[in-house]
C-alpha atoms as a printed R data frame, in Angstrom:
    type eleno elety resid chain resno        x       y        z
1   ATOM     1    CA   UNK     A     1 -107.320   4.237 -113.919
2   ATOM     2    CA   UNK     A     2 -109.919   4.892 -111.800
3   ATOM     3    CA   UNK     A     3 -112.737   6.698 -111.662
4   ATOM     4    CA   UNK     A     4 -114.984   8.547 -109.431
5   ATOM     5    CA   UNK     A     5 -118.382  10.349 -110.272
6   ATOM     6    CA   UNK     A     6 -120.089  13.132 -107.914
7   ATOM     7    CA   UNK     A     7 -123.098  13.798 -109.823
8   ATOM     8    CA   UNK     A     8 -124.612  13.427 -113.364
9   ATOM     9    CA   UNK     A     9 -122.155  16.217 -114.721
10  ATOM    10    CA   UNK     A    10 -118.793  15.449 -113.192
11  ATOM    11    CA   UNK     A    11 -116.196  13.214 -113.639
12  ATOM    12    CA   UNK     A    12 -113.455  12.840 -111.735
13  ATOM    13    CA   UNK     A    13 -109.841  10.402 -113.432
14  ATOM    14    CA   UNK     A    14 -107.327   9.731 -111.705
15  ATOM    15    CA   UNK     A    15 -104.508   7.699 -112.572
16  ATOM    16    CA   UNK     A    16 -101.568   5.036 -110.453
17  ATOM    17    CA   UNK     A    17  -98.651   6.327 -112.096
18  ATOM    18    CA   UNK     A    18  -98.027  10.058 -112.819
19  ATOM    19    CA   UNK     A    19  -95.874   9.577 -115.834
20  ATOM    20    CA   UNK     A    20  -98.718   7.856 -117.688
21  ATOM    21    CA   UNK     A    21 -100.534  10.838 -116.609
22  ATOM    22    CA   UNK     A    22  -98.299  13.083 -118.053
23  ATOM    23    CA   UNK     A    23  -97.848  11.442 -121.711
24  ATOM    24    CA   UNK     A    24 -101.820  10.928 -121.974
25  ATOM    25    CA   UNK     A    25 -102.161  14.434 -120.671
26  ATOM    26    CA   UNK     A    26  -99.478  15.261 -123.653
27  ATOM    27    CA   UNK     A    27  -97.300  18.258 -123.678
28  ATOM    28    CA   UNK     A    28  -99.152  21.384 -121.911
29  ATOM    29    CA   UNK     A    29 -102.282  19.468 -121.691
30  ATOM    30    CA   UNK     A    30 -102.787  19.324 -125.082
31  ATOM    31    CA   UNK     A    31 -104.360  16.245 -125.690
32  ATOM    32    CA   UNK     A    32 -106.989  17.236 -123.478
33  ATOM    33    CA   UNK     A    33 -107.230  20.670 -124.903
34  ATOM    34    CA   UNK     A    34 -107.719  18.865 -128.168
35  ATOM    35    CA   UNK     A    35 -110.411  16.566 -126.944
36  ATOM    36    CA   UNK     A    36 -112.236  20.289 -126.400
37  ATOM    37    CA   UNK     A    37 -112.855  20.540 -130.524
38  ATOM    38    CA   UNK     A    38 -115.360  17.241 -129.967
39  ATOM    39    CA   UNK     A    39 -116.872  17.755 -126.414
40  ATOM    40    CA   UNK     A    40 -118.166  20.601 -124.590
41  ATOM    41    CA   UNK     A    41 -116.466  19.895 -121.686
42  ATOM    42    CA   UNK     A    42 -114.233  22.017 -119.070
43  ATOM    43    CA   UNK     A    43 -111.295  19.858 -117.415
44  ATOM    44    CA   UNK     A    44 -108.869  20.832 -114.894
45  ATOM    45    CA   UNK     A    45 -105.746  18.744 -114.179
46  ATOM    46    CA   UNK     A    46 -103.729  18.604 -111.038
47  ATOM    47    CA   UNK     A    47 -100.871  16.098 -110.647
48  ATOM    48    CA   UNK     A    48 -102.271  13.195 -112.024
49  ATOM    49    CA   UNK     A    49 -106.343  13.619 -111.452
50  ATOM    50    CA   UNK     A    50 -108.441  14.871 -114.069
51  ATOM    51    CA   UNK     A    51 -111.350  16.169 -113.748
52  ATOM    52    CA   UNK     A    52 -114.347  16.778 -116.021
53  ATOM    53    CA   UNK     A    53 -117.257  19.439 -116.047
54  ATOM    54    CA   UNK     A    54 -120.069  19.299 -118.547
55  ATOM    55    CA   UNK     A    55 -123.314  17.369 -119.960
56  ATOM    56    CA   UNK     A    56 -123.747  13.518 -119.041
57  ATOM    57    CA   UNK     A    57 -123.435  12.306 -122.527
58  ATOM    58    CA   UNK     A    58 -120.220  14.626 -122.816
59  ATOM    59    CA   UNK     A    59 -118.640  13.865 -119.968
60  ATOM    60    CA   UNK     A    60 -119.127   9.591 -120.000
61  ATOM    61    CA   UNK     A    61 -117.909   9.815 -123.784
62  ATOM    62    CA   UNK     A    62 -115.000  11.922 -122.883
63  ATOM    63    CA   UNK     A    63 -114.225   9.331 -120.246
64  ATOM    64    CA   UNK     A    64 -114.400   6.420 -122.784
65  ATOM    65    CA   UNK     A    65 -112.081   8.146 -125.216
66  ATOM    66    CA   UNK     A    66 -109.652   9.020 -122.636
67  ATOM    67    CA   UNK     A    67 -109.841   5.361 -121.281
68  ATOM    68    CA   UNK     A    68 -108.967   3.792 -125.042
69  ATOM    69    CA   UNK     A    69 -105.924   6.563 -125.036
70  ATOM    70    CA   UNK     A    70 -104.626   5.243 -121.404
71  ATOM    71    CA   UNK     A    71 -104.465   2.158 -123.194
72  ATOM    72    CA   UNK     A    72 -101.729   3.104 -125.736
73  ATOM    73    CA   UNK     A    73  -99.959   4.958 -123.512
74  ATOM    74    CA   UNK     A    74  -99.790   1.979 -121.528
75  ATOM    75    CA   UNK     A    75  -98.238   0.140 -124.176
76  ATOM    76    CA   UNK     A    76  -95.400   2.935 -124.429
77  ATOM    77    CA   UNK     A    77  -96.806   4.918 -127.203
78  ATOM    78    CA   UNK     A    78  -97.467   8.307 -127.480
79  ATOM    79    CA   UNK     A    79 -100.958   9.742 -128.091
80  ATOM    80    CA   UNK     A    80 -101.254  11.475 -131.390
81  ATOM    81    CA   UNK     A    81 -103.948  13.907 -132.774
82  ATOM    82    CA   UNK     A    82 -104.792  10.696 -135.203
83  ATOM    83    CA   UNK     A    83 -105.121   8.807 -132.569
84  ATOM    84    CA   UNK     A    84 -107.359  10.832 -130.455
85  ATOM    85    CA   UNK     A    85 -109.568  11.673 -133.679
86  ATOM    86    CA   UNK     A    86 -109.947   7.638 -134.034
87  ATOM    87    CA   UNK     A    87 -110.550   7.003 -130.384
88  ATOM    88    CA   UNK     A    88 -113.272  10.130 -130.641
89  ATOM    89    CA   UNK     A    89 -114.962   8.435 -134.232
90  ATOM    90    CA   UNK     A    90 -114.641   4.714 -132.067
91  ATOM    91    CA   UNK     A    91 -116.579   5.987 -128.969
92  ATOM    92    CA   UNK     A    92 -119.089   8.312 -130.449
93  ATOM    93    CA   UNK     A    93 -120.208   6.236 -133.522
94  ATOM    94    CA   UNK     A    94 -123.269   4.214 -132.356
95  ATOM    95    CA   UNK     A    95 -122.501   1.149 -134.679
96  ATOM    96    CA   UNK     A    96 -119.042   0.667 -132.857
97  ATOM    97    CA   UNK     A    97 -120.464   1.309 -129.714
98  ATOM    98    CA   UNK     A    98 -119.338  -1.762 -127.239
99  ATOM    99    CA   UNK     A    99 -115.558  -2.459 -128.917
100 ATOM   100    CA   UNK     A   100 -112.628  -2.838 -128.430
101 ATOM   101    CA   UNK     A   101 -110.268   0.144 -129.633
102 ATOM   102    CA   UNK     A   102 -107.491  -2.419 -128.500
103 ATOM   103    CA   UNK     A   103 -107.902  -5.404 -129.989
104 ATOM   104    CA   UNK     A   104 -107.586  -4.389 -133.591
105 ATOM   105    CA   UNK     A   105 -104.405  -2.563 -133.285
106 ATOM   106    CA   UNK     A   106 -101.064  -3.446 -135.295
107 ATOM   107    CA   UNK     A   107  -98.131  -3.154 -133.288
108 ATOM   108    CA   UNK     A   108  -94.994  -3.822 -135.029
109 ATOM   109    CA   UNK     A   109  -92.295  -4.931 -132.946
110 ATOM   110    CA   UNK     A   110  -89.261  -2.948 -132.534
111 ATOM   111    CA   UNK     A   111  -91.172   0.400 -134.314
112 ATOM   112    CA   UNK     A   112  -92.607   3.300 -131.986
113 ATOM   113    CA   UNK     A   113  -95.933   3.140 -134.513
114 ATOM   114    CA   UNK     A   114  -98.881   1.740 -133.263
115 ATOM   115    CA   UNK     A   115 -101.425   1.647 -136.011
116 ATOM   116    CA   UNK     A   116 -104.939   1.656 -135.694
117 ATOM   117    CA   UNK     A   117 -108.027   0.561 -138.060
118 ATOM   118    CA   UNK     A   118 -110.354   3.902 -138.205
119 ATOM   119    CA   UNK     A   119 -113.513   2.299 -139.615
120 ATOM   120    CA   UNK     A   120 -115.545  -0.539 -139.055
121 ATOM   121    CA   UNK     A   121 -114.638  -1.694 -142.916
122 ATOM   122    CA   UNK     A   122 -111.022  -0.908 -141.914
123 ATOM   123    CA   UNK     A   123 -111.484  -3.484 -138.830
124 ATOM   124    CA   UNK     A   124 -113.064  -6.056 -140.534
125 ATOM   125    CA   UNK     A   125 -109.923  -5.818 -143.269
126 ATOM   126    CA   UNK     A   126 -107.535  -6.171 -140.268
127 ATOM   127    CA   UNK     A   127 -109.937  -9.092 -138.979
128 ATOM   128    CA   UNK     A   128 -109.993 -11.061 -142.197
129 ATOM   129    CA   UNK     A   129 -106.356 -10.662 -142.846
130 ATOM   130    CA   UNK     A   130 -105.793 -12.706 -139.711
131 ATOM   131    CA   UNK     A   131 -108.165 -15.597 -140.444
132 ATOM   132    CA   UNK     A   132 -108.391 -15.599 -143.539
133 ATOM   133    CA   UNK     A   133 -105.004 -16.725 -146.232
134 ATOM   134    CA   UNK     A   134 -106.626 -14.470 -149.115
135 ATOM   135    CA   UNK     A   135 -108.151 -11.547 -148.550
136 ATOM   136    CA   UNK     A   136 -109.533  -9.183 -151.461
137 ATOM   137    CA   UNK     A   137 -109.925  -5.319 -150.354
138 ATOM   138    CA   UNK     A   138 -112.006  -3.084 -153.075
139 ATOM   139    CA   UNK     A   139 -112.456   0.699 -152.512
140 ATOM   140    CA   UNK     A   140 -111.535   4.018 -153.275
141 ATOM   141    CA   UNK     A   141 -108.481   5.626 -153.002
142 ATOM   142    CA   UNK     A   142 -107.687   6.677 -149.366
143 ATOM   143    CA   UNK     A   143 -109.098   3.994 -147.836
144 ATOM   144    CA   UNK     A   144 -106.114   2.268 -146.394
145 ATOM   145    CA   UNK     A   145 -105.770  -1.185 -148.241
146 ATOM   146    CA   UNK     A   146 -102.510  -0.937 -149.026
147 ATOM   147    CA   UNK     A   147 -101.075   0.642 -145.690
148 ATOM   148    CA   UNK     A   148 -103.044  -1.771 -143.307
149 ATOM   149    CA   UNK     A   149 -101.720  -4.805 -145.524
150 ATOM   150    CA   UNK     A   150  -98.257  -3.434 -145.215
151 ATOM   151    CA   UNK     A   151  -98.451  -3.120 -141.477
152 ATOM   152    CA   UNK     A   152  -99.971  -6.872 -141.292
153 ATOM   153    CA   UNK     A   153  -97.187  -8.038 -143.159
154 ATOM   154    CA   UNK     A   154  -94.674  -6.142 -140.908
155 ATOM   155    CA   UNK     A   155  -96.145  -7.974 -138.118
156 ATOM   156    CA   UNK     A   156  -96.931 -10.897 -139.037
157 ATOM   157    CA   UNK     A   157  -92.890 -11.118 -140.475
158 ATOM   158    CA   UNK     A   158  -91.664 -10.200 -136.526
159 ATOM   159    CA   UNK     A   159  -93.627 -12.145 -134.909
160 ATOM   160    CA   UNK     A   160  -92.111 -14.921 -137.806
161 ATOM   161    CA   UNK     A   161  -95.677 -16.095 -138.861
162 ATOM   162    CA   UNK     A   162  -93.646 -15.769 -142.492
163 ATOM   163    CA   UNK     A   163  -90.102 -15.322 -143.598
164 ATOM   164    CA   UNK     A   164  -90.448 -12.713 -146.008
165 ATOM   165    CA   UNK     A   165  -92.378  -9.928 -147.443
166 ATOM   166    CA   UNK     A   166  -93.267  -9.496 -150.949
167 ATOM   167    CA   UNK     A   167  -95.118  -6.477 -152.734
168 ATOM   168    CA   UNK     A   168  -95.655  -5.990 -156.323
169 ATOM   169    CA   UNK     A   169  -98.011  -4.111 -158.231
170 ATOM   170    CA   UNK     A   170  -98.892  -4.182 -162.275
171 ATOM   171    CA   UNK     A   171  -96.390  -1.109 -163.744
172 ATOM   172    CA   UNK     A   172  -99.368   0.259 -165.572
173 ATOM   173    CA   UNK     A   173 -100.476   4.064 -164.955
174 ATOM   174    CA   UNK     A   174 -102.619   6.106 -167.136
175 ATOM   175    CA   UNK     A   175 -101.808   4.613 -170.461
176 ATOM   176    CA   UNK     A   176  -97.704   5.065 -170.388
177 ATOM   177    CA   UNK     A   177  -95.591   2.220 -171.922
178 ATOM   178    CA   UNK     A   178  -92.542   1.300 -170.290
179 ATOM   179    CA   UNK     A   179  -90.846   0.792 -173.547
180 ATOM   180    CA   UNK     A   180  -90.790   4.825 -173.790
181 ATOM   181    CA   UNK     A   181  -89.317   5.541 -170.412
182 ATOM   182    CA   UNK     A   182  -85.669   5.820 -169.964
183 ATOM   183    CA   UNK     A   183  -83.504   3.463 -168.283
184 ATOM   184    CA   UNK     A   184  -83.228   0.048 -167.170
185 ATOM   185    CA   UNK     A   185  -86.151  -1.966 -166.266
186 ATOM   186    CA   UNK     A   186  -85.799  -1.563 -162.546
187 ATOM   187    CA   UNK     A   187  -85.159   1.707 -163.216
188 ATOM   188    CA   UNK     A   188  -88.597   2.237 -165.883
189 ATOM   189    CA   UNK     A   189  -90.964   0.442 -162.842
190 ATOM   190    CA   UNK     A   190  -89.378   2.191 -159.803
191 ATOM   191    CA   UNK     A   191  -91.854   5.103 -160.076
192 ATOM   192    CA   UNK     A   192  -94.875   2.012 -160.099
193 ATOM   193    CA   UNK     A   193  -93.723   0.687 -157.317
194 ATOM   194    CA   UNK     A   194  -93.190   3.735 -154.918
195 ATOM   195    CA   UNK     A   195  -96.468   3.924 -153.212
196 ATOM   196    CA   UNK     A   196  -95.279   0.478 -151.392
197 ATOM   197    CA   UNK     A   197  -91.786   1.948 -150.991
198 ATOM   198    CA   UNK     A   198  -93.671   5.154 -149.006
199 ATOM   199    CA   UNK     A   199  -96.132   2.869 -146.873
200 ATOM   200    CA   UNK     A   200  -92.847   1.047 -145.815
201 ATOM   201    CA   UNK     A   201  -90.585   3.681 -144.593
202 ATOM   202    CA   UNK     A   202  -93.633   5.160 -142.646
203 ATOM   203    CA   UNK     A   203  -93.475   2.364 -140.524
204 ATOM   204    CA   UNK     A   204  -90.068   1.064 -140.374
205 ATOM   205    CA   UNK     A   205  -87.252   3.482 -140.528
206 ATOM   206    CA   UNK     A   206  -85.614   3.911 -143.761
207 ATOM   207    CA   UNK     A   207  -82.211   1.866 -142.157
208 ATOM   208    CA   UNK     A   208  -84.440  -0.348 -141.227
209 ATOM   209    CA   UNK     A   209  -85.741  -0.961 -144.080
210 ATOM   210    CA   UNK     A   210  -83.281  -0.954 -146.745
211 ATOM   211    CA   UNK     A   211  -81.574  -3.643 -144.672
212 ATOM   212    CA   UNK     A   212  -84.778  -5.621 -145.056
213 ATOM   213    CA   UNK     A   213  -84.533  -5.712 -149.009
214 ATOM   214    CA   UNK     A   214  -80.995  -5.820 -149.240
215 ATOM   215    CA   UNK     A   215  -81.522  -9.179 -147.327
216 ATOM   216    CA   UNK     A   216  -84.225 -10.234 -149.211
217 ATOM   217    CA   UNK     A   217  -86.872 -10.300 -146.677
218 ATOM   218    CA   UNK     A   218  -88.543  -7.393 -148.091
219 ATOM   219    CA   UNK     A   219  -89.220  -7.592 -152.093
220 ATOM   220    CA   UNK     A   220  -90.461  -4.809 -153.693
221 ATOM   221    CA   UNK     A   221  -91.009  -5.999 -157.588
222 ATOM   222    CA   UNK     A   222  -93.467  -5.536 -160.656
223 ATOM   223    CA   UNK     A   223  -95.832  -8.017 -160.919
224 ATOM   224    CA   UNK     A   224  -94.590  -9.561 -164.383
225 ATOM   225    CA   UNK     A   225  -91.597 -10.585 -162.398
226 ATOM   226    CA   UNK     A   226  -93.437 -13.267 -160.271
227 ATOM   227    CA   UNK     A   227  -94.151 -15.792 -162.870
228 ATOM   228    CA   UNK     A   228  -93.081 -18.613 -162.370
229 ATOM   229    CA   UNK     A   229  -92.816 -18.508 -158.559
230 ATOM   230    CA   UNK     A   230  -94.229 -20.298 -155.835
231 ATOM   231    CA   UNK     A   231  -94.277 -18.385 -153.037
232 ATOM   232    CA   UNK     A   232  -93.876 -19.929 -149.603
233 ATOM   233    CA   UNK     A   233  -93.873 -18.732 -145.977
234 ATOM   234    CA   UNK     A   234  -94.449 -15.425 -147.589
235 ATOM   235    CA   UNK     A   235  -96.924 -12.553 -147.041
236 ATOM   236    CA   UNK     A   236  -97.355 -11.269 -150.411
237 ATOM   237    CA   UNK     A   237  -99.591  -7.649 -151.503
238 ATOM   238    CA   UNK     A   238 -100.829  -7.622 -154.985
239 ATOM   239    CA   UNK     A   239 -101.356  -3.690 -154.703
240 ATOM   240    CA   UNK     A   240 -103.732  -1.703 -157.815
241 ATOM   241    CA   UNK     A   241 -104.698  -5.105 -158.602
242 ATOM   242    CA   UNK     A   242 -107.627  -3.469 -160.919
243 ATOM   243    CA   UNK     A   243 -104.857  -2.598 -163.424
244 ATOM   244    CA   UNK     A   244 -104.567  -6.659 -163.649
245 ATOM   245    CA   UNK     A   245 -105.745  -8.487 -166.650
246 ATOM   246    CA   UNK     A   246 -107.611 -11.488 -166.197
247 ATOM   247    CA   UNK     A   247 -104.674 -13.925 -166.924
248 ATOM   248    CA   UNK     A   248 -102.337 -11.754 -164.500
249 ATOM   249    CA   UNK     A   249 -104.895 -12.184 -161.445
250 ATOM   250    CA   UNK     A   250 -104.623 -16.084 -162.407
251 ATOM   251    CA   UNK     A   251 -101.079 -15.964 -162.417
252 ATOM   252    CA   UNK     A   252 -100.716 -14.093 -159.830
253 ATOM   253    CA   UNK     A   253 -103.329 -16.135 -157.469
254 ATOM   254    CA   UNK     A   254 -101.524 -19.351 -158.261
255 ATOM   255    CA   UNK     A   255  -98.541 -18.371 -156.663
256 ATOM   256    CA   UNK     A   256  -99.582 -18.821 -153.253
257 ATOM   257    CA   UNK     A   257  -97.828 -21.310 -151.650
258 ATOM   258    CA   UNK     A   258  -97.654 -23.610 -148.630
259 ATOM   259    CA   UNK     A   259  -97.786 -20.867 -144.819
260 ATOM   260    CA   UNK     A   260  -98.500 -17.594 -147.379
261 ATOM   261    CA   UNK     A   261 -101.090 -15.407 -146.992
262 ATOM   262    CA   UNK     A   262 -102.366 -12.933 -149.724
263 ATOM   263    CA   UNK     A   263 -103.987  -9.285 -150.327
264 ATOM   264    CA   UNK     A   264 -105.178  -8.129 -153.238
265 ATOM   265    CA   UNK     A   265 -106.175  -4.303 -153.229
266 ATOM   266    CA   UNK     A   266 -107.670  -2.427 -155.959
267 ATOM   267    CA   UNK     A   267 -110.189   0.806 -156.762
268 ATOM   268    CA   UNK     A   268 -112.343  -0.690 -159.471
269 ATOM   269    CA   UNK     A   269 -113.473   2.625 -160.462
270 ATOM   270    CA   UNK     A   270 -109.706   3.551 -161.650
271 ATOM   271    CA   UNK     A   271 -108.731   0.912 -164.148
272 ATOM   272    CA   UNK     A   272 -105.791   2.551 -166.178
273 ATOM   273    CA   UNK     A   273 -105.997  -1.018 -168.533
274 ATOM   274    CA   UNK     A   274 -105.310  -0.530 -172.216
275 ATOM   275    CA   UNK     A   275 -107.701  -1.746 -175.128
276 ATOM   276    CA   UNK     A   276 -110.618  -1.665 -172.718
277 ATOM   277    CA   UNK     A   277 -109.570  -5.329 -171.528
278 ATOM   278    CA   UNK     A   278 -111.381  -7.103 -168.636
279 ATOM   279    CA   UNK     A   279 -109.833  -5.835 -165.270
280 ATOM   280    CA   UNK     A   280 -108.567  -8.963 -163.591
281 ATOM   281    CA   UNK     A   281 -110.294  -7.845 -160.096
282 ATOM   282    CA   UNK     A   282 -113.390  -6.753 -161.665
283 ATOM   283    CA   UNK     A   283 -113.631 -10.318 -162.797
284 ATOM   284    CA   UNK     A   284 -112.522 -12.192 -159.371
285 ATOM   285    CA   UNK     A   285 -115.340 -11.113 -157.412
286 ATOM   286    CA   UNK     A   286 -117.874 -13.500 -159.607
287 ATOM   287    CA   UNK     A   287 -115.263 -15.912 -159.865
288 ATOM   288    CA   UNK     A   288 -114.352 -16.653 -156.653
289 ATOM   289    CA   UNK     A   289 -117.271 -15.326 -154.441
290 ATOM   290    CA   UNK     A   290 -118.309 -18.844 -153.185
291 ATOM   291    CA   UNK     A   291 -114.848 -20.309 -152.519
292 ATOM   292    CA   UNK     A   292 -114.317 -20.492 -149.111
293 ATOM   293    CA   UNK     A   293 -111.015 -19.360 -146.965
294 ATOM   294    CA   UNK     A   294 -110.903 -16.398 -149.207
295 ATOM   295    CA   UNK     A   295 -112.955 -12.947 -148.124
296 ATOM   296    CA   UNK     A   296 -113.704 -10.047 -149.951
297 ATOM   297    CA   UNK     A   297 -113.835  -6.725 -147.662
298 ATOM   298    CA   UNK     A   298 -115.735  -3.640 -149.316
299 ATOM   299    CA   UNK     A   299 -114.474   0.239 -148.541
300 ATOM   300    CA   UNK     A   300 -116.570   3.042 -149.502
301 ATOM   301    CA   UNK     A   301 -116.294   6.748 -149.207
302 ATOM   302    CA   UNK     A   302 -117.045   6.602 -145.390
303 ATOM   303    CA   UNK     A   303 -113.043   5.067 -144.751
304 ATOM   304    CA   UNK     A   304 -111.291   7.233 -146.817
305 ATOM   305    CA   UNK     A   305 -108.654   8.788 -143.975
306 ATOM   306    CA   UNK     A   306 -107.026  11.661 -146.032
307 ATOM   307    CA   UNK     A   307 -108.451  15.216 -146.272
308 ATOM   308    CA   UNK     A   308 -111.797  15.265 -145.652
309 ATOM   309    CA   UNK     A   309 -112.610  16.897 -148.852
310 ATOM   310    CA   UNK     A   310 -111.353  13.712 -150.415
311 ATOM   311    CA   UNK     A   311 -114.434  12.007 -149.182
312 ATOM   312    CA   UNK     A   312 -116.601  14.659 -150.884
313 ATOM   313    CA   UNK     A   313 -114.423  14.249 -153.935
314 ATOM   314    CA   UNK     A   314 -115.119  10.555 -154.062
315 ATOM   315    CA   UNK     A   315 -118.793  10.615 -153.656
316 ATOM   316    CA   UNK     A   316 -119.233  13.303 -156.218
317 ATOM   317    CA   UNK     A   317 -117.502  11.419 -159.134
318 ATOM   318    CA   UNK     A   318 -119.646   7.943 -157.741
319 ATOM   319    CA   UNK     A   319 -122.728  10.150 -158.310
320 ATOM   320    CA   UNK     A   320 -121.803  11.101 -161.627
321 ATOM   321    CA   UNK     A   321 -120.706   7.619 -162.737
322 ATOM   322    CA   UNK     A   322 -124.360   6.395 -161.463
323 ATOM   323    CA   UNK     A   323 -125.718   9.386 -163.573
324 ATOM   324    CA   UNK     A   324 -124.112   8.141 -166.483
325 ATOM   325    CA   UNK     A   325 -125.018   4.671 -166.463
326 ATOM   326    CA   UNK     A   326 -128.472   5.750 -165.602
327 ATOM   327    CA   UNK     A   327 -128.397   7.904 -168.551
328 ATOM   328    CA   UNK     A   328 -127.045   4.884 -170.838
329 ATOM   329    CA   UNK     A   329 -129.580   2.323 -170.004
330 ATOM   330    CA   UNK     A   330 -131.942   5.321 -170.985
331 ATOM   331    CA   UNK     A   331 -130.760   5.980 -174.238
332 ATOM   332    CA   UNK     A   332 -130.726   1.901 -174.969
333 ATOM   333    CA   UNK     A   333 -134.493   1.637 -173.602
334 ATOM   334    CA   UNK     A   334 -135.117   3.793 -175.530
């Protein structure tokens, strides 16, 4: 791509091969039409130049945002409004000023997704899952643990880094007992276990991936079934973690075996545990804090990618919780 400025407000892209052009361009421009909801800008495209009309700051962010989308294209992806909204957040955001919208993506061979961290927490996860063998994501709901971890795991499995894939998450949900559902036991954690079952098949096509767990490379289980086990050459996801008890998390840490790596993800402000017991994740991050080769990565409100109400949601029930407590310690002062 190359570019070629005229004065202060104009900007002038043009690019070697036209059918690049075309699919960063998107269908009837719109990609650049889109990029009109974040930048006051005017563009006019002929063939494959591109040229932009507007404020300095406008324009040269504009340019960066288009330049991280040329990249993907590149690759043979196509640019979505996701993607464009990330590249926008990545450019304009002063903290991630200077990166590299590149380097941090997941690409997972033989799928058309291309998946991309949207926060700096998000990036570090994505970071620490490749250096580190146990990483420990805590945050709210929304935040992407589980669906970054899931795309890691595709990847790392393609590129053979590990033989198989297993996922498994503690079949406990707002105080139901198994014993009362209907069915076999496969049949009574199914509905547990679905969330993973979702994340998959939005990144490998559901042939795809059936043929996966038929084979055994993909396991999909409750996590009462993996005592016992050491797991090797594995990437393993210990999903809603904070609905572990303590001696779960134990268990379930001690399974690690030689070439595995490990994520834990949890919200610890959604523990669905009976009895009030100890939430095994609660109590990892004063247990092993100091033990190196394993990293804990924090989300918050700010990395929640659903509805942007959800955010709002989020930090309105945090509030309250904080009110509480504060209200508590109060009352005991006192």
């Amino acid at each position: 791509m190359l570019e070629e400025k005229t004065d202060e407000g104009f900007l002038r892209l043009s690019f070697d091969d036209i059918d690049v052009a075309r699919s960063l361009f998107g269908p009837r421009e719109e990609n650049i039409k889109y990029l009109k909801k974040y930048f006051n800008i005017k563009a006019s495209i002929r063939g494959n130049h591109l040229t932009l009309i507007g404020g300095k700051k406008d324009i040269e962010d504009t340019g960066k945002v288009i330049n991280e989308l040329h990249g993907i294209v590149k690759k043979g992806f196509p640019v979505s409004a996701s993607d464009i909204d990330h590249a926008v957040r990545f450019v304009v955001n002063a903290h991630q000023a200077g990166t590299d919208i590149e380097k941090d993506q997941i690409y997972i061979a033989g799928s058309k997704k291309l998946i991309t961290p949207k926060s700096k927490n998000q990036r570090q996860y994505v970071n620490a899952m490749t250096k580190y063998d146990v990483v420990i994501g805590i945050g709210p709901a929304g935040t992407g643990k589980t669906y970054l971890a899931m795309a890691m795991a595709l990847a790392a499995y393609y590129r053979r880094e590990v033989s198989r894939i297993v996922l498994t998450r503690p079949a406990i949900e707002a105080g139901e007992k198994l014993g009362y559902l209907p069915g076999t036991m496969y049949e009574k954690v199914n509905p547990y276990l679905r969330p993973l079952y979702d994340a998959l098949y939005d990144m490998v096509d559901m042939d795809r991936a059936t043929r996966l767990i038929e084979r055994g490379i993909i396991e999909i289980a409750p996590l009462a079934f993996m005592r016992g086990r050491t797991l090797n050459d594995a990437f393993i996801i210990l999903d809603e973690a904070q609905n572990t008890a303590s001696e779960q998390m134990k268990m379930f840490l001690t399974r690690l075996g030689f070439s595995s790596k490990t994520v834990i993800t949890g919200d610890i402000t959604q523990i669905d545990l009976p009895d009030k017991k100890a939430s095994g994740l609660v109590e990892v991050r004063t247990i092993l804090r100091d033990i190196k080769g394993i990293k804990f990565v924090h989300f918050t409100e700010k990395d929640v990618v659903r509805h942007p109400l959800v955010q709002k949601i989020i930090k309105a029930y945090e509030a309250r919780r904080l009110e509480l407590e504060g209200s508590g310690n109060a009352e005991r002062k006192g």
